[in-house]
DRENTORKOL-3810 file (N, C-alpha, C; in nm, 4 decimals):
REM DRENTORKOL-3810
@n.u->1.1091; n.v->-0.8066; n.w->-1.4080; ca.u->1.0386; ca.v->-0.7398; ca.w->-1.2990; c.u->0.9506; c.v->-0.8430; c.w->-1.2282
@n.u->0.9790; n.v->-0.8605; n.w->-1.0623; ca.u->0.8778; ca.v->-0.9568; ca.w->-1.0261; c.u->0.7528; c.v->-0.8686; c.w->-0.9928
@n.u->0.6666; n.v->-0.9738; n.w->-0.9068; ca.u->0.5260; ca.v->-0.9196; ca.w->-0.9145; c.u->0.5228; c.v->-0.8644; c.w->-0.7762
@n.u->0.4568; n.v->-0.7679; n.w->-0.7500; ca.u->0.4243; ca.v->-0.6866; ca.w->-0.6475; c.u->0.3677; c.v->-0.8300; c.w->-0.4536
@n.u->0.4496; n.v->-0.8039; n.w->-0.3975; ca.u->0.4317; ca.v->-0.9266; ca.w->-0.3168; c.u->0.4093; c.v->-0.8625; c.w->-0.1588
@n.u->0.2851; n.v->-0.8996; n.w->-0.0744; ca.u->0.2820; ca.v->-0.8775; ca.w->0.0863; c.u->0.2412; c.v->-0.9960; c.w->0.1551
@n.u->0.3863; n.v->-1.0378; n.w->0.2337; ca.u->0.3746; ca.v->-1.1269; ca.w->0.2623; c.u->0.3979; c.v->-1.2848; c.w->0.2046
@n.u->0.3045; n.v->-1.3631; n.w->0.1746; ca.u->0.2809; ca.v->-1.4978; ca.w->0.1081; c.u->0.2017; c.v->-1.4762; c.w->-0.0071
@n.u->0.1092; n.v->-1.3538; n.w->0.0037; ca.u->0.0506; ca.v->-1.3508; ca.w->-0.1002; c.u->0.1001; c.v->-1.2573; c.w->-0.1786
@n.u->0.0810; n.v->-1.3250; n.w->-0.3248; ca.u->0.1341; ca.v->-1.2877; ca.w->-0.4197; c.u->0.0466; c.v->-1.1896; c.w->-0.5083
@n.u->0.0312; n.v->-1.0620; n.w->-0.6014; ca.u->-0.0396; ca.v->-1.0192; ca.w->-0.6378; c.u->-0.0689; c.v->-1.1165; c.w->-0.7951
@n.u->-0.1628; n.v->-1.1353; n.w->-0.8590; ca.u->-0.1740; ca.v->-1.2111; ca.w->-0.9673; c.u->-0.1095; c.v->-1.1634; c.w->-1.0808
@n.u->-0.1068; n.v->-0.9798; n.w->-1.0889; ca.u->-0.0707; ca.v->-0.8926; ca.w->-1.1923; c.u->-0.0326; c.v->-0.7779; c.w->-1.0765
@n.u->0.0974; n.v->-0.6970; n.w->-1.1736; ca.u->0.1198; ca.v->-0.5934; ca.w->-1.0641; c.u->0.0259; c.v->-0.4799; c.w->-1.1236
@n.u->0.0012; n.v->-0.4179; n.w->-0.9633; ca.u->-0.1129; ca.v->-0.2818; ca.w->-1.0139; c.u->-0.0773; c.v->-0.2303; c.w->-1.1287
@n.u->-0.1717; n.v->-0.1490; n.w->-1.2035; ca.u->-0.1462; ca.v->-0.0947; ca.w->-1.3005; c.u->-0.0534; c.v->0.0558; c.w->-1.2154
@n.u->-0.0973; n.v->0.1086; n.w->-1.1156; ca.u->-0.0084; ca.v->0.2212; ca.w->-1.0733; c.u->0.0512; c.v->0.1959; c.w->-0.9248
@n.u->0.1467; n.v->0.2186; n.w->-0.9347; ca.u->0.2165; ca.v->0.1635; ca.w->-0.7642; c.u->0.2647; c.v->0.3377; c.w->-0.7376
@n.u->0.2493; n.v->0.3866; n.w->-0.6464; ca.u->0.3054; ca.v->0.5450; ca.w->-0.6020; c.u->0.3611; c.v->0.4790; c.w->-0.4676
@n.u->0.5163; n.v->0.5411; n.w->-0.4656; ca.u->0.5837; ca.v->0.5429; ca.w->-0.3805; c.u->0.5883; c.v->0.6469; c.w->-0.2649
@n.u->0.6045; n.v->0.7054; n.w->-0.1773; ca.u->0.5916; ca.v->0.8312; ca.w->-0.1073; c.u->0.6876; c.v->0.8011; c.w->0.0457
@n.u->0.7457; n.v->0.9581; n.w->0.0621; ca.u->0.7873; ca.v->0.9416; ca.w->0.1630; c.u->0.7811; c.v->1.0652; c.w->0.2217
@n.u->0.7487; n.v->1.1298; n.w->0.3439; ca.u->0.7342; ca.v->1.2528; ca.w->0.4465; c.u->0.8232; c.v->1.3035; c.w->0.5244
@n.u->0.9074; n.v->1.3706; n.w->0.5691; ca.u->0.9491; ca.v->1.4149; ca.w->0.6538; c.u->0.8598; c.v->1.4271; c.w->0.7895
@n.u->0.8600; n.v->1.3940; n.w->0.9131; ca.u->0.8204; ca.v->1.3881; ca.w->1.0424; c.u->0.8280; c.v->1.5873; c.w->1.0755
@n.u->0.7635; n.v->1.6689; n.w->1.0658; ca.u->0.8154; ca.v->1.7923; ca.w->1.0881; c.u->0.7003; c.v->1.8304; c.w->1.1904
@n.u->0.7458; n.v->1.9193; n.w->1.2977; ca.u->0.6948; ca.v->1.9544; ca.w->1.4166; c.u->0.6905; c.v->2.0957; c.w->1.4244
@n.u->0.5698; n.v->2.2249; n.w->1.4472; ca.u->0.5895; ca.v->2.3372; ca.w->1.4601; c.u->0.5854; c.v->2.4217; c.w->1.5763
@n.u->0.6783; n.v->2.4699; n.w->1.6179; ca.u->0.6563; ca.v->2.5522; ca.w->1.7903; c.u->0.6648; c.v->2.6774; c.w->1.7316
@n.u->0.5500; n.v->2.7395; n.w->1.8380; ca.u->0.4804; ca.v->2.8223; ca.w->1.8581; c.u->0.6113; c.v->2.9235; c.w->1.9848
@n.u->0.6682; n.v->3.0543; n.w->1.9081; ca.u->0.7874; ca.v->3.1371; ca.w->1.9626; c.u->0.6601; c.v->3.2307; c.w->2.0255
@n.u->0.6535; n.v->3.2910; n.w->2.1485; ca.u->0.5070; ca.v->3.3550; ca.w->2.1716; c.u->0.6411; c.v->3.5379; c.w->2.1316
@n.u->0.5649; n.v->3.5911; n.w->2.0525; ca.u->0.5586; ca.v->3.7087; ca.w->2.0174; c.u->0.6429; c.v->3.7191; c.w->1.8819
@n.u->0.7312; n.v->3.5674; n.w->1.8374; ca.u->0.8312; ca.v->3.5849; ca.w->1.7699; c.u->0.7582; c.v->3.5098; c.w->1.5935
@n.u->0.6328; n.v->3.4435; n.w->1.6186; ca.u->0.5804; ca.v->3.3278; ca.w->1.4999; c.u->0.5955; c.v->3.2108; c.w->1.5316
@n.u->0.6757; n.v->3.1171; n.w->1.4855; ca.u->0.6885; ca.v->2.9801; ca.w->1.4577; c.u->0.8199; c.v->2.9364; c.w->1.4140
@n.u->0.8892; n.v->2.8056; n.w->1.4890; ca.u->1.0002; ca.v->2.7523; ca.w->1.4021; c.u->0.9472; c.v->2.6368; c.w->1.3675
@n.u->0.9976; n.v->2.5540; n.w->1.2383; ca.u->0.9494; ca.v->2.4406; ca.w->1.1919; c.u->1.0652; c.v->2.3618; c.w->1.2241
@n.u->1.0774; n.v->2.2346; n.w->1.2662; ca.u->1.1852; ca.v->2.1481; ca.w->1.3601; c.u->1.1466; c.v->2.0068; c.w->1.2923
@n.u->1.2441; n.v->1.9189; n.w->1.1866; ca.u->1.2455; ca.v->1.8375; ca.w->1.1023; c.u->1.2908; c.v->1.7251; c.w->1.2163
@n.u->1.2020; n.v->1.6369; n.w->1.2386; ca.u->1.2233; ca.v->1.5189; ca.w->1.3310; c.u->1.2530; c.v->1.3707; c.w->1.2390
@n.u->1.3604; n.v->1.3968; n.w->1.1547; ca.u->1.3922; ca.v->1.2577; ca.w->1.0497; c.u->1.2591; c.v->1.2119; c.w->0.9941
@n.u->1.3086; n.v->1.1287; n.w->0.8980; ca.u->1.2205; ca.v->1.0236; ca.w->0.8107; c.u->1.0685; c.v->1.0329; c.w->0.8582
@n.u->0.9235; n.v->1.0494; n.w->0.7431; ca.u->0.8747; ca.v->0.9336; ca.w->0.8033; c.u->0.8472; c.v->0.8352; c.w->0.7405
@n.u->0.7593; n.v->0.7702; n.w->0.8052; ca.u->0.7168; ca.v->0.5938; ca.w->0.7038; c.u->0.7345; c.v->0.6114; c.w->0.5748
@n.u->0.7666; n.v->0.5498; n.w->0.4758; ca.u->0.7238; ca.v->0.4679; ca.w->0.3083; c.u->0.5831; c.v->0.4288; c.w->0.2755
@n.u->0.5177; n.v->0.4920; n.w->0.2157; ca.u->0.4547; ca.v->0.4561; ca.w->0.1893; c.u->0.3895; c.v->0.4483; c.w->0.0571
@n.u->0.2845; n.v->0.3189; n.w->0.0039; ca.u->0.2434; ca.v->0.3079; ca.w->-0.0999; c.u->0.1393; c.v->0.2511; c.w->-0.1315
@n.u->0.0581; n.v->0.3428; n.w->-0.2454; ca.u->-0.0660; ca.v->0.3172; ca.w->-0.3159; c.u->-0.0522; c.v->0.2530; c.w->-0.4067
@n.u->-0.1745; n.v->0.1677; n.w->-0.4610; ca.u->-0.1467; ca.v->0.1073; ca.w->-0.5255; c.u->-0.2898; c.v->0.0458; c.w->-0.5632
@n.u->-0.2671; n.v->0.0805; n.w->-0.6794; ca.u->-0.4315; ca.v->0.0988; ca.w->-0.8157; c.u->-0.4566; c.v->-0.0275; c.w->-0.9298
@n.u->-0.5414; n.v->-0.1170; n.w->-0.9011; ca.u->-0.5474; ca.v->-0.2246; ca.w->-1.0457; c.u->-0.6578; c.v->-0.2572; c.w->-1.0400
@n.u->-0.6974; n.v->-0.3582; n.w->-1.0614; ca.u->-0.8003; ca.v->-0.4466; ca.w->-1.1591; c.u->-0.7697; c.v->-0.6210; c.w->-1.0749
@n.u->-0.9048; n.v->-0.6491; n.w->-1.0736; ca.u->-0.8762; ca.v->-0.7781; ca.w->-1.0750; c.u->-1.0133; c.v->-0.8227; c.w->-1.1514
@n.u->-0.9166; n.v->-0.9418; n.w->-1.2614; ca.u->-1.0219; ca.v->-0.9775; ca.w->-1.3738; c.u->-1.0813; c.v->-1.1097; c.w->-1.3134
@n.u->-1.1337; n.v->-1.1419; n.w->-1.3756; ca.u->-1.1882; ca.v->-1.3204; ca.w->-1.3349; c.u->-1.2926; c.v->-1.3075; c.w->-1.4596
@n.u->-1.3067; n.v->-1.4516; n.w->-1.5435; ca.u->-1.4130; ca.v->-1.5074; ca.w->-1.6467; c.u->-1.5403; c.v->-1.4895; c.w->-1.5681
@n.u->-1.5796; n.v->-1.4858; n.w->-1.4433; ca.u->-1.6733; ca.v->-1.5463; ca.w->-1.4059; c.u->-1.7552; c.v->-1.4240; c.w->-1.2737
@n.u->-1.7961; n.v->-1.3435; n.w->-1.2328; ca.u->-1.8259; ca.v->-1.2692; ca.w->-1.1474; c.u->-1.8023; c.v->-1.3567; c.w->-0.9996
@n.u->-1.8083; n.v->-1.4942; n.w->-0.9724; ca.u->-1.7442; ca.v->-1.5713; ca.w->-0.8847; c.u->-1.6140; c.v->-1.5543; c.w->-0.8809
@n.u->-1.5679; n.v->-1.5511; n.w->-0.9740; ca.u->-1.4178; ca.v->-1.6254; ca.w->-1.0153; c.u->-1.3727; c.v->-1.5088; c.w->-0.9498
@n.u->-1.3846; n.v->-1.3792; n.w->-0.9531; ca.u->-1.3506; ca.v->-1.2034; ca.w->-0.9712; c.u->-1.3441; c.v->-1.1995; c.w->-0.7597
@n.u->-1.4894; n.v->-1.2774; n.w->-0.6996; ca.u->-1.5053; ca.v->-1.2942; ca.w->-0.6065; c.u->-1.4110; c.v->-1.3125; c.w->-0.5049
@n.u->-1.3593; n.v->-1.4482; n.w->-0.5918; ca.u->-1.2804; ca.v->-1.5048; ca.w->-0.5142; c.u->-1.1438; c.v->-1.4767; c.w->-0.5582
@n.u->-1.1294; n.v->-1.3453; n.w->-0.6251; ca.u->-0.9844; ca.v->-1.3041; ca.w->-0.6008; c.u->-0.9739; c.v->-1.2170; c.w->-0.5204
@n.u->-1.0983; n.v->-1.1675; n.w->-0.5414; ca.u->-1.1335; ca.v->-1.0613; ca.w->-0.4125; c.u->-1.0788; c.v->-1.1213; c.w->-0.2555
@n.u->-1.1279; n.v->-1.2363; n.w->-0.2318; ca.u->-1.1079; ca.v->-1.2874; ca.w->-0.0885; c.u->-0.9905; c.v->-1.3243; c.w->-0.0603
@n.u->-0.9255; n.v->-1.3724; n.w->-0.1621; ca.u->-0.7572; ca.v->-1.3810; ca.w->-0.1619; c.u->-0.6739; c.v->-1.2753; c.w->-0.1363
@n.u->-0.7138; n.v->-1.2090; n.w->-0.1826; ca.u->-0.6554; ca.v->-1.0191; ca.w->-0.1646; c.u->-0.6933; c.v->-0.9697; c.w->-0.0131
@n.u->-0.8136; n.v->-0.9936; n.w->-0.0061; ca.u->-0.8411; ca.v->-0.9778; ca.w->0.1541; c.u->-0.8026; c.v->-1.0363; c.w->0.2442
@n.u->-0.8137; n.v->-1.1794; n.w->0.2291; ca.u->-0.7125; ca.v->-1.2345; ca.w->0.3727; c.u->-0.5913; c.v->-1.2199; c.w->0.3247
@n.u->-0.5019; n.v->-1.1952; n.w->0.2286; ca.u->-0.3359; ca.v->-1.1851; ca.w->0.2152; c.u->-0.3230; c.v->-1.0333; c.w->0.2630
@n.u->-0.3814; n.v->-0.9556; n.w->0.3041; ca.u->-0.3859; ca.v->-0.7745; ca.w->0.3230; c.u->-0.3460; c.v->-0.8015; c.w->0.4998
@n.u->-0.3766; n.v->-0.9430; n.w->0.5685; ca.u->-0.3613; ca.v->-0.8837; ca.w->0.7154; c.u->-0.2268; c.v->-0.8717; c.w->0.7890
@n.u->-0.2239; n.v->-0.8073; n.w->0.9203; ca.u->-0.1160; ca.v->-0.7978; ca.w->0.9692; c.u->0.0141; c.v->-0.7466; c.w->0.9279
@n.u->0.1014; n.v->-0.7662; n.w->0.9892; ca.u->0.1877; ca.v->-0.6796; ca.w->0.9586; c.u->0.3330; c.v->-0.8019; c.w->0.8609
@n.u->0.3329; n.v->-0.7855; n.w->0.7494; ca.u->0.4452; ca.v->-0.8603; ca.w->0.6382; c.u->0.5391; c.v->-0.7674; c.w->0.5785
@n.u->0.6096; n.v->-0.8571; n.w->0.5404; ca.u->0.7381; ca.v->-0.8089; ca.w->0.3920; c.u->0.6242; c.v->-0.7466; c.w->0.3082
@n.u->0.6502; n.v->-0.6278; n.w->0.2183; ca.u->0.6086; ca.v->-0.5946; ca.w->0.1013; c.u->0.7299; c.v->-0.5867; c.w->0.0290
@n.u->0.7100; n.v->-0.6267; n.w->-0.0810; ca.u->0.8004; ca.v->-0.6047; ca.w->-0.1682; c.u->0.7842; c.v->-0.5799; c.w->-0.3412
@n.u->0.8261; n.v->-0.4699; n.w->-0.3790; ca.u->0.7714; ca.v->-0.3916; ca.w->-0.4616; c.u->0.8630; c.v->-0.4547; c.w->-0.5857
@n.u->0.7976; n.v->-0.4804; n.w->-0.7254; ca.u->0.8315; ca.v->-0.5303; ca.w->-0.8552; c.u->0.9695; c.v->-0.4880; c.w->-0.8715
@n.u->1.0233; n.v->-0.3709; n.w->-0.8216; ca.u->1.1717; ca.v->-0.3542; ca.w->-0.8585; c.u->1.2323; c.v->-0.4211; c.w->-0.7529
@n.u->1.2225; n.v->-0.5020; n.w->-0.6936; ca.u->1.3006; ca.v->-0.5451; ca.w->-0.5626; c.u->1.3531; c.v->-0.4602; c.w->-0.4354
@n.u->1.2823; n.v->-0.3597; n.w->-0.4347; ca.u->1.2707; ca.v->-0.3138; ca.w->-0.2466; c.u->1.1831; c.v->-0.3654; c.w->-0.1458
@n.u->1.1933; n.v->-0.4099; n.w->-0.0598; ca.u->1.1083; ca.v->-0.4685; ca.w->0.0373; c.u->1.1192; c.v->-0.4071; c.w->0.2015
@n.u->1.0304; n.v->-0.3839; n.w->0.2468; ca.u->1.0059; ca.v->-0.3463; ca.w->0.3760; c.u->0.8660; c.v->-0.3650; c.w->0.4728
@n.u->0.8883; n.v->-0.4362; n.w->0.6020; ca.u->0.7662; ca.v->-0.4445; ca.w->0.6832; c.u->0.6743; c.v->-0.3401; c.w->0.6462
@n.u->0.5242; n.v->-0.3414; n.w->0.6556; ca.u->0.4385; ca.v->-0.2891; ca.w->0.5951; c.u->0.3146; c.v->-0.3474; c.w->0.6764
@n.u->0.1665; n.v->-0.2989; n.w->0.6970; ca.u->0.1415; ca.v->-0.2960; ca.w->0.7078; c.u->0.0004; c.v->-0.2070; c.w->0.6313
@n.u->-0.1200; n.v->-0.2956; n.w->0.5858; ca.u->-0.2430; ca.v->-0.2359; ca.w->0.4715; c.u->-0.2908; c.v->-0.0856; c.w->0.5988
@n.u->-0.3049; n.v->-0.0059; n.w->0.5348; ca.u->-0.4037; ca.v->0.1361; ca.w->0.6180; c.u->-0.5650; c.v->0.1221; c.w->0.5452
@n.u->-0.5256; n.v->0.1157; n.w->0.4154; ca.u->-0.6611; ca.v->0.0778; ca.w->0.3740; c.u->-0.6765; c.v->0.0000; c.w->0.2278
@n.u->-0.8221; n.v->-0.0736; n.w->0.2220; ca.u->-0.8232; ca.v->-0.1450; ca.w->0.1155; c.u->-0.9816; c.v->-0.0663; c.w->0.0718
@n.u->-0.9921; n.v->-0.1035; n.w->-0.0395; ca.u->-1.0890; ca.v->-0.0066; ca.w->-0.1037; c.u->-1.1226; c.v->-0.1218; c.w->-0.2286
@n.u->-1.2118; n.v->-0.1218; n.w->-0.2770; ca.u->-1.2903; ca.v->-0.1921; ca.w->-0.4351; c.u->-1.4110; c.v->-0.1572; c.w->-0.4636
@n.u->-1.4303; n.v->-0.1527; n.w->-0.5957; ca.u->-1.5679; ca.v->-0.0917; ca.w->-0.6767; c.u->-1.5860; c.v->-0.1729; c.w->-0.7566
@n.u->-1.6601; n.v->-0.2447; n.w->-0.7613; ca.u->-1.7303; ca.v->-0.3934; ca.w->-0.8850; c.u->-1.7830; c.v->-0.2922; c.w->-0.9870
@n.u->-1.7507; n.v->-0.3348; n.w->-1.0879; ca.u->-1.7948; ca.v->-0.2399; ca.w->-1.2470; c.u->-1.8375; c.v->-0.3692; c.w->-1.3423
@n.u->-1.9655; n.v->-0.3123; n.w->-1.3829; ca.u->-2.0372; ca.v->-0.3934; ca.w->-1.4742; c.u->-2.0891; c.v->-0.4737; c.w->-1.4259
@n.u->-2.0962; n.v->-0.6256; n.w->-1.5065; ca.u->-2.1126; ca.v->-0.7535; ca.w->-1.4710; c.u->-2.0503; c.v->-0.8023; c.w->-1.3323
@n.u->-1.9961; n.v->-0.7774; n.w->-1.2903; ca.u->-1.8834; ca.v->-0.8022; ca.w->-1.1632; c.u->-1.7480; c.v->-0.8834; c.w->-1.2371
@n.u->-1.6894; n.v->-0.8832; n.w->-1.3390; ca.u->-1.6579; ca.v->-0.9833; ca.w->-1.3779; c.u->-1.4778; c.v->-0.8811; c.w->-1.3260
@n.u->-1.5229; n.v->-0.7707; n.w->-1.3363; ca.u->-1.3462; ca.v->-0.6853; ca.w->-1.2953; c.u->-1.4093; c.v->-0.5839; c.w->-1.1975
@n.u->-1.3120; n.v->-0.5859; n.w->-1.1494; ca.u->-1.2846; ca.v->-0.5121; ca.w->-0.9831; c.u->-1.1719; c.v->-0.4146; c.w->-0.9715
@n.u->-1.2322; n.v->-0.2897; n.w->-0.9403; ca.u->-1.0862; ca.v->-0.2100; ca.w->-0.9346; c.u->-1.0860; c.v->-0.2165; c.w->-0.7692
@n.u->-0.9477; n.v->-0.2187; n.w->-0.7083; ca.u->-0.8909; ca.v->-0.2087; ca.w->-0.6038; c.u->-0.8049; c.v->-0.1074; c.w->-0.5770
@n.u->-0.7743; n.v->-0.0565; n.w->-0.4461; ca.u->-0.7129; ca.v->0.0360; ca.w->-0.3989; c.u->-0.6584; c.v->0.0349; c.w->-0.2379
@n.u->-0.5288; n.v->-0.0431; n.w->-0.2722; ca.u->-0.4618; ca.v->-0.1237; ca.w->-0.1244; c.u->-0.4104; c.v->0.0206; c.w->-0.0983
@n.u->-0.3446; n.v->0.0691; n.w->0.0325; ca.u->-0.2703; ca.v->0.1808; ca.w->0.0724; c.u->-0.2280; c.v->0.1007; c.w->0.2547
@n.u->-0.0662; n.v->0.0581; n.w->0.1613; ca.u->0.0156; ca.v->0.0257; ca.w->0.2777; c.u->0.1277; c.v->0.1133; c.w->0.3321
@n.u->0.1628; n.v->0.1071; n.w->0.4553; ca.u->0.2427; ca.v->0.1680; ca.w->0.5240; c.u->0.3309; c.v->0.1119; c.w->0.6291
@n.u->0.4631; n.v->0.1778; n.w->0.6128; ca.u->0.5662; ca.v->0.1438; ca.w->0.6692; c.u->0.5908; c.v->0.0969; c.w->0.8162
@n.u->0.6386; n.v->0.0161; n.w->0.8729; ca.u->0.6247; ca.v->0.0034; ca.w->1.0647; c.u->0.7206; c.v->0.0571; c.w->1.0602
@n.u->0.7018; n.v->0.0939; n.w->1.1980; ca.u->0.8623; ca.v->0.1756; ca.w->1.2629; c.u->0.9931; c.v->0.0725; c.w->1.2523
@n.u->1.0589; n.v->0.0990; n.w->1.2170; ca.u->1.2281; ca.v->0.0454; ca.w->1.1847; c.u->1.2163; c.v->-0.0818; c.w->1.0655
@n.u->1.1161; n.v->-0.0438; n.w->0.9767; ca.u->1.0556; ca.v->-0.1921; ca.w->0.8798; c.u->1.1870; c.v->-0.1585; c.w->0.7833
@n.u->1.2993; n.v->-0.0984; n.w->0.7235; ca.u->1.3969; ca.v->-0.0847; ca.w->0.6091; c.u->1.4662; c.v->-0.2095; c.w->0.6017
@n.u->1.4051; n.v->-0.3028; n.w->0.5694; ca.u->1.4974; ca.v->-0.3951; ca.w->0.4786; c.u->1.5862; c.v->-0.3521; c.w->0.3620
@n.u->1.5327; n.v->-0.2545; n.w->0.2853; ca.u->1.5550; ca.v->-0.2925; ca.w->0.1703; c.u->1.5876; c.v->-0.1717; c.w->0.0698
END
């Protein structure tokens, strides 16, 4: 299994939880006297969460994996997930909570799919 990858940057360890997800695009019109039809407009985006830890000896050390994670999160890259699927992607949000000493960091990336990103 490789390691969870966006872009160039590489994750150090893959999250402890990766959730995959995908939506249907669905649209509801309004029938005036009749209710509602629900009208399935294909696919939407892929998307995925994704929950870990980043350790470091040193509350610096932890720091500066932190900043690595942050500038490798920009723009729009390949993600490519430990089982080997990959698709353009783009971070929606990044999230972290320093616990304890600072010495581990939980994180909480949540990337999402670009329009026509299916590589893979």
């Amino acid at each position: 299994m490789q390691k969870l990858q966006f872009g160039t940057y590489q994750f150090p360890y893959n999250p402890r939880r990766i959730q995959l997800s995908r939506e249907p695009n669905l649209v509801e019109h309004i029938l005036p006297g009749q209710g509602w039809v629900t009208q399935t407009l294909g696919e939407g985006p892929r998307r995925v969460l994704c929950q870990g830890e980043l350790l470091g000896n040193t509350p610096q050390q932890t720091a500066e994996l932190l900043e690595a994670l942050w500038a490798g999160c920009q723009g729009e890259q390949t993600l490519t997930l430990p089982h080997g699927e990959s698709f353009l992607a783009v971070v929606e949000r990044l999230f972290w909570d320093a616990q304890g000493d600072g010495r581990v960091l939980s994180y909480e990336v949540a990337f999402s799919e670009k329009e026509g990103g299916g590589a893979g």
